[in-house]
PyMOL Python script that loads the backbone (N, CA, C, O; Angstrom):
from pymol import cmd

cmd.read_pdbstr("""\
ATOM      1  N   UNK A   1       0.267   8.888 -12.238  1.00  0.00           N
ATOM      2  CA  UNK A   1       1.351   7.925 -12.305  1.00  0.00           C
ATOM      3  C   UNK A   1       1.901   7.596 -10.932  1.00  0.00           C
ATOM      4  O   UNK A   1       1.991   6.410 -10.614  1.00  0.00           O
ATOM      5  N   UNK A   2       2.294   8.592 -10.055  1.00  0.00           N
ATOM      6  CA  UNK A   2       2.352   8.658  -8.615  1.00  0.00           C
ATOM      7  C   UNK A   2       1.326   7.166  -8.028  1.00  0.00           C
ATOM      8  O   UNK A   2       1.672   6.095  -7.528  1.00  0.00           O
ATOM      9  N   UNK A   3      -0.003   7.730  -8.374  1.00  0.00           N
ATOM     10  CA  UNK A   3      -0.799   6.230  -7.589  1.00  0.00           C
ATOM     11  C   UNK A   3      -0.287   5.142  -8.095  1.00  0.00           C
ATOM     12  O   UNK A   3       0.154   4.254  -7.365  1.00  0.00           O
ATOM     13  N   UNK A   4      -0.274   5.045  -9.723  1.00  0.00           N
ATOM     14  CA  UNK A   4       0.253   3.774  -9.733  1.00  0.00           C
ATOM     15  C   UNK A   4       0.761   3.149  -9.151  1.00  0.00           C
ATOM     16  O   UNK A   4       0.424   2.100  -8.602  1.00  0.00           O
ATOM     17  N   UNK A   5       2.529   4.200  -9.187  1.00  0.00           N
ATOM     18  CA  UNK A   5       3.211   3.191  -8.754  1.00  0.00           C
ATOM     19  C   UNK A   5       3.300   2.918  -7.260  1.00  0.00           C
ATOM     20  O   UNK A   5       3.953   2.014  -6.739  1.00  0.00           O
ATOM     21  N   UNK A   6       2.411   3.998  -6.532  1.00  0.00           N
ATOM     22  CA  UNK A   6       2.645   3.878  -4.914  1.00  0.00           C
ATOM     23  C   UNK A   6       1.550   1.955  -5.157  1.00  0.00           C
ATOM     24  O   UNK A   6       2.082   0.873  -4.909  1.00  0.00           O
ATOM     25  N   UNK A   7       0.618   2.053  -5.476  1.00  0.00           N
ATOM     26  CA  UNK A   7      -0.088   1.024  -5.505  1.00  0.00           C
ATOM     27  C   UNK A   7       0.497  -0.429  -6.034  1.00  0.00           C
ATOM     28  O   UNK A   7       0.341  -1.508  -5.464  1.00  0.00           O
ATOM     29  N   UNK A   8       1.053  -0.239  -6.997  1.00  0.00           N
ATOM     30  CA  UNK A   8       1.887  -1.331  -7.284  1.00  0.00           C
ATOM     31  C   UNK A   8       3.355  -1.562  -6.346  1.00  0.00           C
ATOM     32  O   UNK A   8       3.947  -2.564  -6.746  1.00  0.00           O
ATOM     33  N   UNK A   9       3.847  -1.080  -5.552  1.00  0.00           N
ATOM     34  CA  UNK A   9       4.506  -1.035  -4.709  1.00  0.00           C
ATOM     35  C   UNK A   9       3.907  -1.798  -3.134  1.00  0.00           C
ATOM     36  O   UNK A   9       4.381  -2.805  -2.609  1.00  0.00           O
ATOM     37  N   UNK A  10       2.972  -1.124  -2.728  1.00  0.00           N
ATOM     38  CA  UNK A  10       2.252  -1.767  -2.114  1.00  0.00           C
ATOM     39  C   UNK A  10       1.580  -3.323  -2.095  1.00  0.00           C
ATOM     40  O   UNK A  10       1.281  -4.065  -1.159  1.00  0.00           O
ATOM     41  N   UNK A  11       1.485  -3.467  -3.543  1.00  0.00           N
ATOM     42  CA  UNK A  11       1.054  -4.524  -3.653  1.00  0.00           C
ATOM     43  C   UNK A  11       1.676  -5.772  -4.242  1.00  0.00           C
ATOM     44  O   UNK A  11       1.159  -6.874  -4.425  1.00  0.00           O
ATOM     45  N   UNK A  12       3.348  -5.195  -4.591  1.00  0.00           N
ATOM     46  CA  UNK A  12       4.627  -5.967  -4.394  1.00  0.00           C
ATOM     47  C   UNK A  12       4.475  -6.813  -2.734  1.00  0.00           C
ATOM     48  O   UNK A  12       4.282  -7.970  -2.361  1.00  0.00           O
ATOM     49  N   UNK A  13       4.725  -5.265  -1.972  1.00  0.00           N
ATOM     50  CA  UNK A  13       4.906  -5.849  -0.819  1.00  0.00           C
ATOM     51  C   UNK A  13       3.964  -6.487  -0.377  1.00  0.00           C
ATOM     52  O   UNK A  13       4.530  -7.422   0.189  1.00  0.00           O
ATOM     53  N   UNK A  14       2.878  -6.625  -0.243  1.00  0.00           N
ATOM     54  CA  UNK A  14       1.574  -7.526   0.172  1.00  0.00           C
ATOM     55  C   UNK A  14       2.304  -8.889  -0.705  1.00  0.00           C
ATOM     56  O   UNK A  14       2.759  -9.770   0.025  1.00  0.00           O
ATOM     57  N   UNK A  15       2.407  -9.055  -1.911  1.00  0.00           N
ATOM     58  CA  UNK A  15       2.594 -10.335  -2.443  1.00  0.00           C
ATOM     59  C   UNK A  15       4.120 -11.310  -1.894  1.00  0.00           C
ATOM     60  O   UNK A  15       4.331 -12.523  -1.922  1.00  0.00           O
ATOM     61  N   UNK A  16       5.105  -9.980  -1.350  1.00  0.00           N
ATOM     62  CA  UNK A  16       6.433 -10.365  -1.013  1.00  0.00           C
ATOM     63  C   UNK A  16       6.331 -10.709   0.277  1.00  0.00           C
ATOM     64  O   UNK A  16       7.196 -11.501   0.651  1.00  0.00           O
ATOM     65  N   UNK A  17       5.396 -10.297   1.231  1.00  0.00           N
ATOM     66  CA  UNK A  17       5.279 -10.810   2.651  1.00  0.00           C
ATOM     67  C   UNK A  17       4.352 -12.165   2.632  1.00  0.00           C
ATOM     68  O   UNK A  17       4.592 -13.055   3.448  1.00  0.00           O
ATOM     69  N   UNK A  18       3.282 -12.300   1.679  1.00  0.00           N
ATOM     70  CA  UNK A  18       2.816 -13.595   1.644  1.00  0.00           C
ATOM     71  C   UNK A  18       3.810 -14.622   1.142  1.00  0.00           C
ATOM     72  O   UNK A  18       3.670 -15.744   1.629  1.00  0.00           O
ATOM     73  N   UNK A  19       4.699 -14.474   0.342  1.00  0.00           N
ATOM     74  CA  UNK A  19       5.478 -15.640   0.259  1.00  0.00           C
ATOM     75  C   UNK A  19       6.451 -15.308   1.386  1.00  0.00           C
ATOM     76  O   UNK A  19       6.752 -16.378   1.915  1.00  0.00           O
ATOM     77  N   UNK A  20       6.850 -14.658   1.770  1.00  0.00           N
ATOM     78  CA  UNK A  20       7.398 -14.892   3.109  1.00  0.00           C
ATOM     79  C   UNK A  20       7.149 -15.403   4.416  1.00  0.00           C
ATOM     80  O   UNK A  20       7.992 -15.676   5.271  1.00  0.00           O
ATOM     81  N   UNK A  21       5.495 -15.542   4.510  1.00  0.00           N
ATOM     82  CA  UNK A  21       4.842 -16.351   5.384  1.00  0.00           C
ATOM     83  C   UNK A  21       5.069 -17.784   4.872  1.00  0.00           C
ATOM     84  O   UNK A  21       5.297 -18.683   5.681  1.00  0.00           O
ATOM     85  N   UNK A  22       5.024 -17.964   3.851  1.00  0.00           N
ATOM     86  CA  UNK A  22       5.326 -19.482   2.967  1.00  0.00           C
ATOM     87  C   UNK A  22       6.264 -20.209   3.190  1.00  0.00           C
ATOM     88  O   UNK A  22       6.532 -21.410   3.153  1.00  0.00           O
ATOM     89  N   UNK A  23       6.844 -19.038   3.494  1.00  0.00           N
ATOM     90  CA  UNK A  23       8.932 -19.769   3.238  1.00  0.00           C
ATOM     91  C   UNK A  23       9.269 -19.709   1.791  1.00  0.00           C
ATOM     92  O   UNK A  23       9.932 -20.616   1.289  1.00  0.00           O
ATOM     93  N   UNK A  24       8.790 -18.547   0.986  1.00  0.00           N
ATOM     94  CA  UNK A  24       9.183 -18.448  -0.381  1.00  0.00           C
ATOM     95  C   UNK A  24       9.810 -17.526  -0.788  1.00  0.00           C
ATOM     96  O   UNK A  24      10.093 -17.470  -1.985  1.00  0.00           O
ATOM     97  N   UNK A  25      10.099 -16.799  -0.132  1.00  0.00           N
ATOM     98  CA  UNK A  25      10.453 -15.146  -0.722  1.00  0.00           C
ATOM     99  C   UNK A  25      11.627 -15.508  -0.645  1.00  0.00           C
ATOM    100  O   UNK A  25      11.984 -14.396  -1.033  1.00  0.00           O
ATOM    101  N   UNK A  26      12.862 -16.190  -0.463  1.00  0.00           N
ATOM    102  CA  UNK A  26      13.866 -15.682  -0.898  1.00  0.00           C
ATOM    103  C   UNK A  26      15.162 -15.476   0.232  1.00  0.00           C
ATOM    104  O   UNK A  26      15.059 -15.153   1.415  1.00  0.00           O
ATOM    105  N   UNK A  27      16.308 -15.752  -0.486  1.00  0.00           N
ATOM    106  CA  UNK A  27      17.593 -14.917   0.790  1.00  0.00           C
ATOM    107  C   UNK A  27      17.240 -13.796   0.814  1.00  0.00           C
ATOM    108  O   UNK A  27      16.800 -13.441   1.907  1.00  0.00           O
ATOM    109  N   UNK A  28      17.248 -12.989  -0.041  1.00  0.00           N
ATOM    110  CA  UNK A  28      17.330 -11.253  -0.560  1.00  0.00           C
ATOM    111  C   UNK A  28      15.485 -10.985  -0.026  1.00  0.00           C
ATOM    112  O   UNK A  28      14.756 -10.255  -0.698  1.00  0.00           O
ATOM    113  N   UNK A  29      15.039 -11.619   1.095  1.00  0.00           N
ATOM    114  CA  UNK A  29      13.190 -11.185   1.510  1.00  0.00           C
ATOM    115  C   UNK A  29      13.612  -9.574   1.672  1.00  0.00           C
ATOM    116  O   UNK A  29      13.493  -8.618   0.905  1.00  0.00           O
ATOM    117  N   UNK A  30      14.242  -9.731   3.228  1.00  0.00           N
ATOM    118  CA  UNK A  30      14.960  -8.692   3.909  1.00  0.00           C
ATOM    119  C   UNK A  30      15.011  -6.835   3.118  1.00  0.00           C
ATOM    120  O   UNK A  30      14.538  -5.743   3.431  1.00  0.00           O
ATOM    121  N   UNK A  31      15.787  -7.327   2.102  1.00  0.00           N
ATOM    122  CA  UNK A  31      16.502  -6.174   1.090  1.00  0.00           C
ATOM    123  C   UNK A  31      15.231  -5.638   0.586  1.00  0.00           C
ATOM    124  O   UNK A  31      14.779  -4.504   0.746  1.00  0.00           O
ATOM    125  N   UNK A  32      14.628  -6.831  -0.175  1.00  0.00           N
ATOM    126  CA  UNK A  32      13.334  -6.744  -0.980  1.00  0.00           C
ATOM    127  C   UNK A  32      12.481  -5.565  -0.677  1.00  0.00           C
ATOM    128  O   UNK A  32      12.226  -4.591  -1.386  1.00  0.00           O
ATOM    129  N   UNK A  33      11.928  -5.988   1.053  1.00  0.00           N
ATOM    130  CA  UNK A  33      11.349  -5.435   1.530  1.00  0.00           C
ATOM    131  C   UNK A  33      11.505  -4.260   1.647  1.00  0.00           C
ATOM    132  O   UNK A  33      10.480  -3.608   1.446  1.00  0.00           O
ATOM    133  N   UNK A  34      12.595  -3.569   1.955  1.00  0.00           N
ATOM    134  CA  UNK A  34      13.467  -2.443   2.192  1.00  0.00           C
ATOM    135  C   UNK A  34      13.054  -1.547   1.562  1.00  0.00           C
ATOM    136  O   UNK A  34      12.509  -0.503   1.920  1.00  0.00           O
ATOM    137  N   UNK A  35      13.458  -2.173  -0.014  1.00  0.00           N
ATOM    138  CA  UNK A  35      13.407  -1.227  -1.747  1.00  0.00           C
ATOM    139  C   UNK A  35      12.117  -0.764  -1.253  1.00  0.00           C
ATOM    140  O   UNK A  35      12.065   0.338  -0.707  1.00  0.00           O
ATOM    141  N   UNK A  36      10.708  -1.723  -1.425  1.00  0.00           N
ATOM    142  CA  UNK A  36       9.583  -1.402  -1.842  1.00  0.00           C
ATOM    143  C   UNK A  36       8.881  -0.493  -0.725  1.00  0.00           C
ATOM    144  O   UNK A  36       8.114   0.422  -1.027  1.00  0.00           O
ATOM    145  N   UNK A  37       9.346  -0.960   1.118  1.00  0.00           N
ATOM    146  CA  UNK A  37       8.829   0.190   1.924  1.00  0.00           C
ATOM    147  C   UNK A  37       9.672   1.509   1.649  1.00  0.00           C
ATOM    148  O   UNK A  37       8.998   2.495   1.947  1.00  0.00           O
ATOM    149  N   UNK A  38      10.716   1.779   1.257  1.00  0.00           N
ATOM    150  CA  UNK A  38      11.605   3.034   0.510  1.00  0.00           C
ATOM    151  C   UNK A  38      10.783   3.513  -0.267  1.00  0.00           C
ATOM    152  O   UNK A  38      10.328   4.635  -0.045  1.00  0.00           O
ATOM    153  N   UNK A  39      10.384   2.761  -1.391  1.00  0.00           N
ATOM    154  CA  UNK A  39       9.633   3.385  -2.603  1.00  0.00           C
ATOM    155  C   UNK A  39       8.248   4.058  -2.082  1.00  0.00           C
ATOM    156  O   UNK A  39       7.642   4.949  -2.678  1.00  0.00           O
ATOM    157  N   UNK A  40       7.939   3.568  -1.081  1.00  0.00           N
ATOM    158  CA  UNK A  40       6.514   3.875  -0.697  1.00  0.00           C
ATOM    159  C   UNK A  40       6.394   5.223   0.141  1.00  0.00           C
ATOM    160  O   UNK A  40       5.478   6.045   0.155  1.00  0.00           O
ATOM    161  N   UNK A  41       7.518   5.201   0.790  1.00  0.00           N
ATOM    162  CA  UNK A  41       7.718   6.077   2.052  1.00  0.00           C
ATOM    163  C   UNK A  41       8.023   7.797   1.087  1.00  0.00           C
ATOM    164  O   UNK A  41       7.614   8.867   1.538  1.00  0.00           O
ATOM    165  N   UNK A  42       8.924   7.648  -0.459  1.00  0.00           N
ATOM    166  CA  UNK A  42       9.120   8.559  -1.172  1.00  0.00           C
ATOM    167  C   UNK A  42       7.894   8.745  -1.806  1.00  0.00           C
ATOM    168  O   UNK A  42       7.425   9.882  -1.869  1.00  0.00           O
ATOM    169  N   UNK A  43       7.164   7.557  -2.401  1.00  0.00           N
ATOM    170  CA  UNK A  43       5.984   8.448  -2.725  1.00  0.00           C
ATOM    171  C   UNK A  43       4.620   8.963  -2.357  1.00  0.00           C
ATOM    172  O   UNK A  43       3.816   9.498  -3.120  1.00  0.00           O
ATOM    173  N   UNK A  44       4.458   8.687  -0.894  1.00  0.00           N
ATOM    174  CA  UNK A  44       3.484   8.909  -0.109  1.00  0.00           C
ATOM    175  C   UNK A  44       2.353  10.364  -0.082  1.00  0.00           C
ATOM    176  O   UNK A  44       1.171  10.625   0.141  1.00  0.00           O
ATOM    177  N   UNK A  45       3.778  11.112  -0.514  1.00  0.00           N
ATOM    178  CA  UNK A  45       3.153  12.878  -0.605  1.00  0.00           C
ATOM    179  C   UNK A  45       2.423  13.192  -2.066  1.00  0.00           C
ATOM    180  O   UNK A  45       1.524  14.010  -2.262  1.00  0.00           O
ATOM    181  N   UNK A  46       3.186  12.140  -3.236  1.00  0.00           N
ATOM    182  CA  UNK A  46       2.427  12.998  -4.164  1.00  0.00           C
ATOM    183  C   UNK A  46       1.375  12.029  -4.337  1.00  0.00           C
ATOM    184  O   UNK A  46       0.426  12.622  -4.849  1.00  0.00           O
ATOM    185  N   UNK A  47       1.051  10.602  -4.116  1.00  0.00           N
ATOM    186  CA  UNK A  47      -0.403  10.198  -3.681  1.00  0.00           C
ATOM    187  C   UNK A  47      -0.889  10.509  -2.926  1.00  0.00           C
ATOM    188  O   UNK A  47      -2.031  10.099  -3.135  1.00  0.00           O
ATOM    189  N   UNK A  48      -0.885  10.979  -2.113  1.00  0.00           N
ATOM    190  CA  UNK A  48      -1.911  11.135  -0.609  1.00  0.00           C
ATOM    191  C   UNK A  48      -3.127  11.523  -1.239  1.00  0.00           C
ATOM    192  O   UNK A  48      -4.180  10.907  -1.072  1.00  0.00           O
ATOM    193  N   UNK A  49      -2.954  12.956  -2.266  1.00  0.00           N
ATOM    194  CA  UNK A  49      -4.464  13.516  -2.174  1.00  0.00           C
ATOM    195  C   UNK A  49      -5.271  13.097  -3.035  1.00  0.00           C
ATOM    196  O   UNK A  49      -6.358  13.650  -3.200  1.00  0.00           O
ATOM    197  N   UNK A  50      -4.847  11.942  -3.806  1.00  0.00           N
ATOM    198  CA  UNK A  50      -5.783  11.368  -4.984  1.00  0.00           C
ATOM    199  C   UNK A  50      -6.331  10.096  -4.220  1.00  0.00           C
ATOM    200  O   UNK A  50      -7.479   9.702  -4.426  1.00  0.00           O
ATOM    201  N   UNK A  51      -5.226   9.278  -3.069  1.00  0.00           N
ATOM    202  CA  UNK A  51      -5.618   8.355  -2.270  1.00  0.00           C
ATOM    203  C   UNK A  51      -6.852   8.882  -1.290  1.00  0.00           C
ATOM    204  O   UNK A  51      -7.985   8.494  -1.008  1.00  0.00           O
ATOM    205  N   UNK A  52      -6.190   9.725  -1.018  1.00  0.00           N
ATOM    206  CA  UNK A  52      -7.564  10.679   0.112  1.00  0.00           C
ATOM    207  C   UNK A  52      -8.923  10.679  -0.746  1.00  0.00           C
ATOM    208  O   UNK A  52      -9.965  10.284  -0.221  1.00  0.00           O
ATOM    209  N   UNK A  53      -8.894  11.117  -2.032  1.00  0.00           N
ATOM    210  CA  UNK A  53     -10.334  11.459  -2.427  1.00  0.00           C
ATOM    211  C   UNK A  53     -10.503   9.854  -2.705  1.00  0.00           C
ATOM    212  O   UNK A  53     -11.496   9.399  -2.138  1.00  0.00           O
ATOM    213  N   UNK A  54     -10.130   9.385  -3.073  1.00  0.00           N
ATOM    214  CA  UNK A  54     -10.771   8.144  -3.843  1.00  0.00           C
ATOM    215  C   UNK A  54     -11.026   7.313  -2.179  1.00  0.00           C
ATOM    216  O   UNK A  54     -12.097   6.738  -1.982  1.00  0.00           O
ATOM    217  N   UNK A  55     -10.156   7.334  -1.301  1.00  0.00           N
ATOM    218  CA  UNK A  55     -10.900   7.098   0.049  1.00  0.00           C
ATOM    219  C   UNK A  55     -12.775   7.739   0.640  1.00  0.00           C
ATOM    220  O   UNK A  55     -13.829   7.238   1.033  1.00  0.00           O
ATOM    221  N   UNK A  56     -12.352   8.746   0.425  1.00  0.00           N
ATOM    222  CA  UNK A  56     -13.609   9.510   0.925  1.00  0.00           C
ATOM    223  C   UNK A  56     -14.742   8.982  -0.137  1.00  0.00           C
ATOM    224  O   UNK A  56     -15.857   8.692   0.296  1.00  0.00           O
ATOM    225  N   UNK A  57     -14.401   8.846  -1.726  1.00  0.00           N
ATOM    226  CA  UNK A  57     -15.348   8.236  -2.647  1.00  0.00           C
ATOM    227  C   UNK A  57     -16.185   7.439  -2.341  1.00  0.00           C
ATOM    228  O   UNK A  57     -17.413   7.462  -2.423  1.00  0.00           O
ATOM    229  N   UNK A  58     -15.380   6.608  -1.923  1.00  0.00           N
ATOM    230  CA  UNK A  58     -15.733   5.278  -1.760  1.00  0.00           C
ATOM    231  C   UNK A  58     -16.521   4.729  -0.347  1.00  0.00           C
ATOM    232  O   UNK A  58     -17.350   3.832  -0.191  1.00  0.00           O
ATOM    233  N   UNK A  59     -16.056   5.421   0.351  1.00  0.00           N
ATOM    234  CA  UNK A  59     -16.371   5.131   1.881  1.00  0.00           C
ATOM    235  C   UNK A  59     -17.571   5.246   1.976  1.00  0.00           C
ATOM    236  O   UNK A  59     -18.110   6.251   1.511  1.00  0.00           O
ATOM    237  N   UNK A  60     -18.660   3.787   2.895  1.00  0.00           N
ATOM    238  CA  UNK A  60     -19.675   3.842   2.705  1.00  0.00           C
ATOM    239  C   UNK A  60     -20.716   4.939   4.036  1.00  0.00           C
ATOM    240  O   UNK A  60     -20.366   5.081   5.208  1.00  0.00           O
ATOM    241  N   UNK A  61     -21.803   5.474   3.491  1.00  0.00           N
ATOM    242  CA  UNK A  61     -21.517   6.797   3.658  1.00  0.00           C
ATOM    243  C   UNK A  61     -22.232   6.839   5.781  1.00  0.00           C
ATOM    244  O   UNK A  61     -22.831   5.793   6.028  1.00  0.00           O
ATOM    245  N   UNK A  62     -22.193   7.516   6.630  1.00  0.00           N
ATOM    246  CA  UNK A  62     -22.032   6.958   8.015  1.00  0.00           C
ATOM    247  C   UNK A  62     -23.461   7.155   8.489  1.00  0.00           C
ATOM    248  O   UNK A  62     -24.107   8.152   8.169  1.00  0.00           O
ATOM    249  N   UNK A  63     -24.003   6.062   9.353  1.00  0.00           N
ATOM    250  CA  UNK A  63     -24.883   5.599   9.988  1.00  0.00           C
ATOM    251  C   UNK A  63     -25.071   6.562  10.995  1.00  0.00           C
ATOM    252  O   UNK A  63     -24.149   7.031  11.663  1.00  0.00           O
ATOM    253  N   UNK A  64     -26.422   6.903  11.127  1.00  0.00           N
ATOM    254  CA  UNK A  64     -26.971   7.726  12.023  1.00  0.00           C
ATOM    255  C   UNK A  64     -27.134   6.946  12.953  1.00  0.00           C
ATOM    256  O   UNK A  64     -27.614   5.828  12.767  1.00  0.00           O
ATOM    257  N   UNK A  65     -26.726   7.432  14.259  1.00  0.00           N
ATOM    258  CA  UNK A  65     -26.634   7.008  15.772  1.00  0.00           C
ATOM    259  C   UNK A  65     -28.495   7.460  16.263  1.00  0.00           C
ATOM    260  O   UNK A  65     -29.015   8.547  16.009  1.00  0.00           O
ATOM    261  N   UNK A  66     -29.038   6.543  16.834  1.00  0.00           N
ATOM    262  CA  UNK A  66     -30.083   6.958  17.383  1.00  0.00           C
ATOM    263  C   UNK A  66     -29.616   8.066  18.729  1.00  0.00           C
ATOM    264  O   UNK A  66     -28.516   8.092  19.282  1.00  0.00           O
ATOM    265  N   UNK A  67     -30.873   8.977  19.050  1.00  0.00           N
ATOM    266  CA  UNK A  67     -30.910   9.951  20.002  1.00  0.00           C
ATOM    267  C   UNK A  67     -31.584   9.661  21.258  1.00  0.00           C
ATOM    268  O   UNK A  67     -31.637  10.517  22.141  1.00  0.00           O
TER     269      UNK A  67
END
""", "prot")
cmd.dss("prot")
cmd.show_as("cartoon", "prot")
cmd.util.cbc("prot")
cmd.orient("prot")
């Protein structure tokens, strides 16, 4: 539940800074922003280690350097 909502938080703010590039977000951009980097900053610890694995999952896997 932690990822969720760190992810949906995140992706508030991704959607709240694109309309702010727009000129859409709003008097209250400012505040907006605030809440959702707050929310993110509190839940950072109990996602990290499910973000971490599903990072490492995914990551495509590393290119051998010639010798």
């Amino acid at each position: 539940r932690a990822v969720a909502r760190y992810e949906a938080c995140a992706t508030s703010v991704a959607f709240l800074r694109q309309r702010g590039r727009r000129g859409r977000a709003g008097a209250d951009f400012a505040v907006r922003e605030r809440a959702l980097l707050d929310a993110l900053w509190h839940l950072r610890d109990l996602a990290r280690p499910a973000l971490e694995h599903a990072a490492r999952a995914t990551a495509p896997p590393p290119v051998p350097v010639p010798v």
